[in-house]
C-alpha positions in Angstrom: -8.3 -20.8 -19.4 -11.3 -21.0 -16.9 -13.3 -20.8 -20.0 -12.0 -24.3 -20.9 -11.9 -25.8 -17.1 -14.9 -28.1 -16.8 -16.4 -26.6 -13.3 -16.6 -23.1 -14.3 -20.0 -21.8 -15.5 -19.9 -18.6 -16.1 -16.5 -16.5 -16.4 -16.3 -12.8 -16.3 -13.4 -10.3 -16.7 -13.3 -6.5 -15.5 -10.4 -3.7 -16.2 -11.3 -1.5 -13.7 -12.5 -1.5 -10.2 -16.0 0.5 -11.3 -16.2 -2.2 -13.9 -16.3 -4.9 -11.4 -18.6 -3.7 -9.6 -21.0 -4.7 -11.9 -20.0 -7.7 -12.6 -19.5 -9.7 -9.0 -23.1 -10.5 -8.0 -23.7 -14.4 -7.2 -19.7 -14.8 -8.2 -18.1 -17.8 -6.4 -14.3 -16.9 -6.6 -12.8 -13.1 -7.7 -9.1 -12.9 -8.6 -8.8 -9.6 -8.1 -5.7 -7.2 -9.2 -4.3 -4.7 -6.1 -2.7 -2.3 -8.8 -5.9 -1.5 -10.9 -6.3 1.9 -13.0 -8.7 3.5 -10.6 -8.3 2.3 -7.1 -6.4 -0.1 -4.8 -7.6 -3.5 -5.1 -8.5 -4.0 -1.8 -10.7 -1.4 -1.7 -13.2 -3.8 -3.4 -11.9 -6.6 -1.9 -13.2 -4.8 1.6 -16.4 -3.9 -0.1 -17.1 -7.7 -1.4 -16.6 -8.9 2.3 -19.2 -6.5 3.4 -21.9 -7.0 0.3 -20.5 -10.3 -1.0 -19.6 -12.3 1.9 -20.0 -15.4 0.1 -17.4 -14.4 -2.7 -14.2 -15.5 -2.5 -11.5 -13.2 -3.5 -7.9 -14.5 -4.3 -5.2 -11.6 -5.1 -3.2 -11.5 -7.8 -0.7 -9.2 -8.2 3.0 -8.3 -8.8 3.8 -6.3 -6.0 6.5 -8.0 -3.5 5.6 -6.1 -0.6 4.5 -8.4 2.1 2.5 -5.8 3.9 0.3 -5.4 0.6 -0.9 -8.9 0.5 -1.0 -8.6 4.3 -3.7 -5.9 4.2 -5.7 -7.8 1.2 -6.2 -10.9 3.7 -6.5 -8.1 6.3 -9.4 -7.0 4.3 -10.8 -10.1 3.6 -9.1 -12.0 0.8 -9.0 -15.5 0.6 -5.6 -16.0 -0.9 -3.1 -14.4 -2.4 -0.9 -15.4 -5.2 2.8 -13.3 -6.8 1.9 -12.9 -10.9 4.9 -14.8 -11.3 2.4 -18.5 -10.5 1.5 -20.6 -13.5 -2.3 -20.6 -15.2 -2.3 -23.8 -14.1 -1.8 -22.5 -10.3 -4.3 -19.9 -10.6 -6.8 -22.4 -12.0 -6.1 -24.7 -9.5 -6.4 -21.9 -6.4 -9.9 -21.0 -7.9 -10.5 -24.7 -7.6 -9.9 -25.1 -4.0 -11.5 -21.5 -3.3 -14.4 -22.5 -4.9 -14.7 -25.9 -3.1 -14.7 -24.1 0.3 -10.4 -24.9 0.7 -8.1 -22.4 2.3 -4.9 -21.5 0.5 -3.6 -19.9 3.6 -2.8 -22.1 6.9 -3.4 -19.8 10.2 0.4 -19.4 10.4 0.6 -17.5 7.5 -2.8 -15.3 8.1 -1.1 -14.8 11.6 1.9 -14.0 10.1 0.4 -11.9 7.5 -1.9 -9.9 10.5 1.8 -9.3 12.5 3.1 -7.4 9.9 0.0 -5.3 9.0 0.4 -4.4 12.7 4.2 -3.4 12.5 3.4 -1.0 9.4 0.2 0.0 11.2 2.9 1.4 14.1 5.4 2.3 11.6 3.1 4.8 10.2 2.3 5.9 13.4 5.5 6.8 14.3 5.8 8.2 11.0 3.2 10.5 11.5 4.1 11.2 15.3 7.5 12.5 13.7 5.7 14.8 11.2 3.3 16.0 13.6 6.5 17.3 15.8 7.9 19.3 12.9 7.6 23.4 13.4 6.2 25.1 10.7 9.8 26.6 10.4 10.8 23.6 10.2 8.8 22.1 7.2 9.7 25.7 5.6 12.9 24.4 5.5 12.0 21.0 4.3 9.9 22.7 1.5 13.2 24.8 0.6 15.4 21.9 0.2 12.7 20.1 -2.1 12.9 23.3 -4.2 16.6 22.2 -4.2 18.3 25.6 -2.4 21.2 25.2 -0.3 21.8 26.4 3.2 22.7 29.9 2.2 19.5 30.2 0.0 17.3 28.8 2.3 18.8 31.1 5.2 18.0 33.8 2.5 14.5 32.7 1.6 13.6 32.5 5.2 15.4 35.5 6.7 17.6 33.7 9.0 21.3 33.4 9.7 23.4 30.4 8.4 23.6 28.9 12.1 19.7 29.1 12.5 19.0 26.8 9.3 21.6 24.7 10.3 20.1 24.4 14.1 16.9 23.8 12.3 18.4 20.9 10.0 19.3 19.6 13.3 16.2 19.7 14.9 14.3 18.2 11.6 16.9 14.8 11.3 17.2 14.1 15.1 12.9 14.4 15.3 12.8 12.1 12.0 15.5 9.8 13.2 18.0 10.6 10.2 21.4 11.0 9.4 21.8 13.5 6.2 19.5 16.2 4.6 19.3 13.5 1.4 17.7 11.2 4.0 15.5 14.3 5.6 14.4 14.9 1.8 14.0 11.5 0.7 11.2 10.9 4.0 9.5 14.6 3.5 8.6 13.8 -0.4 7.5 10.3 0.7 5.5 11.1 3.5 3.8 14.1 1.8 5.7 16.7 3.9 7.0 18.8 0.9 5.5 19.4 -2.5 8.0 18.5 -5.6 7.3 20.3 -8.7 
């Protein structure tokens, strides 16, 4: 399609983010992918705002997550557009990028920045409530991943009943959950337990 746009001199298309690499020097405009095969798009959207300052990048990608276009205009991008937008769209975004227009008003980059920050202090807390877990306690964690019950786990770790109960305890009022499905669901998302 940019092929056939009058405007466009040279077009060039990449799979990968090493791929790119080599092909972005004296580009005007890169729509670049967050979800590529060997790295997070904005990883090189970061590293064309340090080396390519004068590029352009515009995001494309599926994802729905606010916070991940957040942190590609965070990291430099110029806009960002869902996968769901038109060719015509997408042409017509490269356009205005490439004739020095900005797709996003200062509200939205604002907006955008605000909740970067909020999952910035999510993630904090996140990892405030890990750092507080015993070692015990992420035993315990570990156990349930491996799918053992209270008994086992008692078993495993050579404690009474009560003690791995007290410990369950301990582990959902630190993370700020309700049930041991909860306590599970947060250890294999966070990295706290290993799931084989």
């Amino acid at each position: 399609m940019f092929e056939r746009e009058p405007g466009f001199s040279e077009v060039r298309q990449a799979g990968s983010m090493q791929e790119a690499r080599t092909l972005l020097d004296g580009v005007s405009v890169a729509v670049v992918d967050l979800g590529l095969p060997d790295g997070d798009g904005t990883v090189l959207i970061e590293e064309l705002s340090k080396s390519a300052p004068q590029t352009m990048p515009l995001v494309l990608s599926a994802s729905l997550d606010p916070g991940h276009f957040a942190r590609a205009v965070e990291a430099g991008a110029a806009g960002v557009l869902h996968k769901s937008a038109t060719i015509k769209e997408i042409v017509e975004a490269v356009k205005r990028l490439k004739a020095g227009e900005a797709l996003l008003s200062p509200d939205e980059i604002v907006e955008m920045l605000r909740v970067v920050g909020r999952d910035r202090q999510e993630e904090l807390e996140v990892q405030k409530a890990i750092g507080s877990l015993t070692r015990r306690e992420k035993e315990v964690l570990q156990a349930l991943a491996e799918g053992l019950d209270s008994q086992e786990i008692s078993r495993r770790l050579g404690i009474t009943i009560e003690t791995e109960r007290t410990h369950m305890v301990n582990i959902l009022n630190k993370l700020g959950l309700r049930s041991r499905l909860q306590a599970l669901v947060f250890a294999a998302r966070h990295n706290v337990v290993e799931i084989q």
